[in-house]
N, C-alpha and C positions, 0 to 999 in steps of 0.2 A: 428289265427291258424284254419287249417279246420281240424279235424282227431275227435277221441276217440269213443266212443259207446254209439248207441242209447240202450236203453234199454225200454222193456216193462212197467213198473213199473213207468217211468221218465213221464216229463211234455215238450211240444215242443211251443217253441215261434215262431212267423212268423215274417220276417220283409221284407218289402216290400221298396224300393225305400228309405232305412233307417229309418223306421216307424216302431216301432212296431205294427202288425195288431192285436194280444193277443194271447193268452197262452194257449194250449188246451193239453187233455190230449190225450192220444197215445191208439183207438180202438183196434189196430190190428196192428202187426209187421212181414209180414212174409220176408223167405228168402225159392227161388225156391220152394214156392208153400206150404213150412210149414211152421207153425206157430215157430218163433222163443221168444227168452225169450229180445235175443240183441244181437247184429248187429255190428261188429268192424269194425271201417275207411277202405276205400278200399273198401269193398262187396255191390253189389247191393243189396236192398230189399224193399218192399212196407210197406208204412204204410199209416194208415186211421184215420184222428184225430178225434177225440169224439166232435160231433157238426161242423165241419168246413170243406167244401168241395170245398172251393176258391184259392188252389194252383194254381199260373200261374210261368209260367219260372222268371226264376229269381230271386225268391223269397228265403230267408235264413230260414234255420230251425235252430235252436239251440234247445239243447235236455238240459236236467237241471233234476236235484233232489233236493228234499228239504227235509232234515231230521232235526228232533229235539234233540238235545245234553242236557242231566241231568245236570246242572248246581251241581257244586263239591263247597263246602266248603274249604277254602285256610284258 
């Protein structure tokens, strides 16, 4: 599935030729020139990942979150 929202806050994987290349976090997200927070399927916008400036064609982003959930007593 290609769709949903990047978001500023998330973490972006790279994969390359089915590789994962690694995981980096997300510098900068804009959309038309502003700074956005996230980015939904369909809309152009740039981003700049923190440390990693070897995007070439073809390459897949997958955007991801990781949160921690308080484990509940049952």
């Amino acid at each position: 599935m290609i769709g949903g929202i990047i978001a500023r806050n998330g973490r972006l994987r790279v994969i390359r030729d089915s590789r994962v290349i690694g995981e980096y976090g997300i510098e900068s997200l804009k959309r038309e020139k502003d700074d956005a927070r996230e980015v939904r399927d369909g809309l152009e916008c740039g981003i700049k990942l923190a440390g990693f400036n070897d995007v070439k064609e073809g390459d897949v982003l997958e955007c991801f979150r990781i949160e921690e959930v308080a484990r509940t007593l049952s």
